[in-house]
N, C-alpha and C positions, 0 to 999 in steps of 0.2 A: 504418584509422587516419585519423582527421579532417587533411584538408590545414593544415596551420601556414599558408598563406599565405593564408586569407579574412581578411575585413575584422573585425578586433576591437574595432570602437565597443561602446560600451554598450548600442545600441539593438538591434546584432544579438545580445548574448551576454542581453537582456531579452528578445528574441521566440521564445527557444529554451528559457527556463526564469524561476523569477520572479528577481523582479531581489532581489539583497544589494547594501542602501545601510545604509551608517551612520547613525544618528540625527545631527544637528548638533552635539551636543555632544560626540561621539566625531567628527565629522569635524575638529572645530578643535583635538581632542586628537592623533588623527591629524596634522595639518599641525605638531606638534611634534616629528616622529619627526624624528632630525637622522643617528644615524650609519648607520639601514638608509634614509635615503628617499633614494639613488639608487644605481642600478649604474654600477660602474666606467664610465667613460668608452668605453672599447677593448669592453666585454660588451656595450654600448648600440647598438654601431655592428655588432658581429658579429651578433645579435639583426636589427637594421632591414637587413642585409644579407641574411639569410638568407631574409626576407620578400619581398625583393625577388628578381621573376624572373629580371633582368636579372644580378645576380648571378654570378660564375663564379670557379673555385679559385684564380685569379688575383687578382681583387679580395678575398678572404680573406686571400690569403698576402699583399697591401699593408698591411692593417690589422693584423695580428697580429705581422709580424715589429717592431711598432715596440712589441711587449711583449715584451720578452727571456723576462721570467718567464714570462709563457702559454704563450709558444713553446715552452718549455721541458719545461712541462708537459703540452703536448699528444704532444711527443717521448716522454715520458713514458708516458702513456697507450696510445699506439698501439703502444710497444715492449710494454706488459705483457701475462700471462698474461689480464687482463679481457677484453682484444679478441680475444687468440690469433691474430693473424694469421700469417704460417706465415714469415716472416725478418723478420731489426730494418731499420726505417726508421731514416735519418740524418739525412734533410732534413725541412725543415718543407714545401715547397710538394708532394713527394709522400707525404707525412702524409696534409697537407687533403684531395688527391687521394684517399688510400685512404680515408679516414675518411667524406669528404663533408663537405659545408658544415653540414648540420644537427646531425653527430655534433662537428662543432666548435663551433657555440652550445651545445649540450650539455655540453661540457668547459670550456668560459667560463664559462655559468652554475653547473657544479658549483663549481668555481675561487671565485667571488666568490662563492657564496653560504658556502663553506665556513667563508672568515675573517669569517660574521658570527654565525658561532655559538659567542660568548665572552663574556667578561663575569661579575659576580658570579653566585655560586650562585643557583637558583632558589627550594631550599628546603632543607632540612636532607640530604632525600633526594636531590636531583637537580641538575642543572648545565648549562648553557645546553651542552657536551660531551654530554649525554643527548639533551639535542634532535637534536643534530647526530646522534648514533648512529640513534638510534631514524628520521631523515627518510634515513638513507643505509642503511638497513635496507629501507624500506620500496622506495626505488630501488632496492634491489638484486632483490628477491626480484619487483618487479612487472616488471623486465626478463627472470626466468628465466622467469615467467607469461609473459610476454608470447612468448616466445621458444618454449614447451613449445605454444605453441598458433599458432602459426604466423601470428603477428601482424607485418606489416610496421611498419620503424620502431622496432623494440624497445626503442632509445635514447631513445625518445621517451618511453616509457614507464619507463624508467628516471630523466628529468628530473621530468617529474610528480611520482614519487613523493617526490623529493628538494623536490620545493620546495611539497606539499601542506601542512605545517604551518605555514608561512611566517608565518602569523597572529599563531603565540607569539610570534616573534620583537618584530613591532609590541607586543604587550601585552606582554611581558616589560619592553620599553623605556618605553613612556606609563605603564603602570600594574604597576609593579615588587612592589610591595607586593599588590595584587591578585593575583597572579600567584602569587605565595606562597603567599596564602590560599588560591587553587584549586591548589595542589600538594597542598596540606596535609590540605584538606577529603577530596578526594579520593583520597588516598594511604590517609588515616584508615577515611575509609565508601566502598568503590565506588559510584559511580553515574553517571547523564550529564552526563557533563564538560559537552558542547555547554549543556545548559540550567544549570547551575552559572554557567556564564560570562554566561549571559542574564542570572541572579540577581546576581552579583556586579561585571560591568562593564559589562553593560549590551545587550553583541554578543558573538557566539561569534566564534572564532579564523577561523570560515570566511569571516566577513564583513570582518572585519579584513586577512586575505590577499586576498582579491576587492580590497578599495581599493586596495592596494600592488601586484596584481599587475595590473590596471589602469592604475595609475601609472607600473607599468615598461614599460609597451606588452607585454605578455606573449601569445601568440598563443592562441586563443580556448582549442583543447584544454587548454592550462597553466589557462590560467581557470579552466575550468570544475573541473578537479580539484583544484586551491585553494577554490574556493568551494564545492564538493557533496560533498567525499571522504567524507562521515557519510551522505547521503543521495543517492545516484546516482539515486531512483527517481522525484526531479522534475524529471531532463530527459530531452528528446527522444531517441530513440534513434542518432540521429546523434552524441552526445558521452557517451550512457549507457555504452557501450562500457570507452571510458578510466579514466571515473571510476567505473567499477565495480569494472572490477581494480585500481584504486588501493587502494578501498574491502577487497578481500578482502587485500590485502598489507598494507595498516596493520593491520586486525583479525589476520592471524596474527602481526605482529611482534608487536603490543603482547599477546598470548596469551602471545609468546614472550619477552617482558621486555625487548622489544630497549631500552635508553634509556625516555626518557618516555612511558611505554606508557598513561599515564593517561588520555589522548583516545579508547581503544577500550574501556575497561571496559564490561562488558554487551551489546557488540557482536555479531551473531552474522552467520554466511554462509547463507544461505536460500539451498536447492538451487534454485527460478527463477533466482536471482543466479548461479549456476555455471553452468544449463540456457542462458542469456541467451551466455553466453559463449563454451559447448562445452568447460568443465573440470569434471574428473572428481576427486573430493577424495582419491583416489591420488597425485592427480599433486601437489594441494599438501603430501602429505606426502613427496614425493619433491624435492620442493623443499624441505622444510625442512631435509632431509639433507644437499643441497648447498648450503644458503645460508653453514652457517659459511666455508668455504672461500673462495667468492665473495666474503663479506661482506669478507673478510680482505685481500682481491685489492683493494677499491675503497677501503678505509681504506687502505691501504698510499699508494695514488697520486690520493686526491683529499682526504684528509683535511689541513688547515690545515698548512703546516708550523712 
C-alpha cells in the first residue's frame, strides 16, 4: 500500500500518470459547486493531521472530541461487528488508540462524505441514495479484497472505494440535467458510461473527481483511485495496485446491481488484472457470498442518519 503521507502536488500525481485537467469551461463550472466544494471543517483538519508525522493519538483525540457527533460515531464504529474487535470500547481517546489515526480519517471521510449523497432523484431509475449504495458497496467488497490478499491498510482501501465515484456527485450538482440524460441513455442502451460523458458534458466523472479530490488535499493513493478506477493500466505500478482493486470491486458491484451500476457496464476483469494482484476469481466469488452481510454491517453505522 502506497504511504498516504508523500507529497500530493499535481506535479507529483502528473509524473506518475497523464494528468486529468478539466477544460476551462468546466473549470469555471467546477468553481460553481457550492454544497460539495469543501469538507467539513473538523475532516480537513483530521485528513492534514494524519499527513502529518508529527501527529500522535493525542492530537486526534484534541481535534475530534470538539465534534460530539464524530466522536460519536467513531464510538460507533469501533464497537461494531465491521471492525470485530474482541470487547466494546467506551472512550474515544482509546478508540483512536485501537483504530489508529488513519482508520479515524477513514471514519471522518465516510461520515462527511455520506450526508452528501442526497438530493433530487437522478432519474426515473436512480437516486443520489444509489450513488451512495453502489460507492459504499464498492468499499465494502475492496476492503474484503484487500483483506483476502493480505494487503496492509485495508481501510485504506475500503476509503477509496467509498470515494472513487465522487465525480457524479460534482456533475450531478453543475449539470443536473445532464446527469439525467446519462442515467437515461445508458440505463436504456449499455455502453461506456466514461465516453457517454465525454459526449455529453464534456469530462468523465474521473476527471471531475481528480479536481475535487485535489481540492480537498486528498492523499496521492485517494487520487489516483478517483481519477483512474476505469482505467488502472495508465499508471505506474507503484499506485496500479489500489486502483486496480478498486477497478475489480466496482466492476463486480456494478455486475451485482449494487445502486448506480451504470459506470461498469461492459466492464470486464482480465486475468493479468487478477495475475497483477495475486487473486484468484474463487476468492472474488467468495466474497460476493460475504458481502451482503458486510454490506449490511457498514450501512448500518456509516450510512447518513
Amino acid at each position: 500500500m502506497p504511504s498516504t503521507s508523500e507529497p500530493s502536488s499535481p506535479e507529483t500525481l502528473a509524473g506518475l500518470a497523464p494528468a486529468k485537467t478539466l477544460p476551462p469551461p468546466l473549470q469555471k463550472a467546477m468553481a460553481r459547486v457550492t454544497e460539495i466544494a469543501s469538507l467539513p471543517e473538523i475532516t480537513t483538519k483530521i485528513v492534514q493531521a494524519v499527513e502529518d508525522p508529527r501527529a500522535t493519538a493525542q492530537h486526534m483525540h484534541e481535534i475530534v472530541k470538539n465534534d460530539p457527533a464524530l466522536a460519536t460515531k467513531i464510538l460507533k464504529v469501533v464497537n461494531s461487528a465491521f471492525y470485530g474487535l474482541p470487547s466494546q470500547i467506551a472512550s474515544l481517546d482509546r478508540a483512536i488508540i485501537m483504530l489508529g489515526l488513519s482508520a479515524v480519517k477513514n471514519i471522518a471521510l465516510a461520515a462527511s462524505l455520506a450526508k452528501m449523497f442526497r438530493g433530487d432523484p437522478i432519474s426515473d431509475q436512480f437516486s443520489p441514495r444509489d450513488l451512495w449504495r453502489h460507492s459504499i458497496s464498492v468499499g465494502v467488497f475492496a476492503r474484503l479484497l484487500a483483506q483476502r490478499l493480505h494487503m496492509a491498510l485495508a481501510d485504506e482501501y475500503f476509503v477509496a472505494g467509498l470515494v472513487h465515484d465522487m465525480g457524479l456527485l460534482v456533475i450531478g450538482q453543475v449539470f443536473p440535467s445532464k446527469l439525467r440524460e446519462l442515467a437515461e441513455r445508458c440505463y436504456a442502451q449499455p455502453q461506456d458510461y466514461c465516453a457517454a460523458e465525454q459526449s455529453i458534458v464534456g469530462a468523465d466523472h474521473q476527471t471531475f473527481g481528480a479536481a475535487l479530490a485535489g481540492k480537498w488535499k486528498f492523499p496521492p493513493a485517494l487520487r489516483y483511485a478517483v481519477a483512474y478506477h476505469h482505467e488502472p493500466h495508465l499508471l505506474q505500478p507503484e499506485f496500479r495496485k489500489i486502483v486496480s482493486l478498486i477497478y475489480i470491486a466496482d466492476t463486480v458491484c456494478g455486475q451485482l446491481k449494487h445502486g448506480y451500476f451504470l459506470t461498469t457496464q461492459g466492464q470486464e476483469i482480465r486475468e493479468e488484472m487478477l495475475q497483477f494482484l495475486g487473486a484468484e476469481r474463487t476468492a472474488l466469488d467468495e466474497i460476493c457470498a460475504a458481502l451482503p452481510e458486510k454490506l449490511a454491517e457498514a450501512e448500518q453505522i456509516l450510512s447518513p442518519e
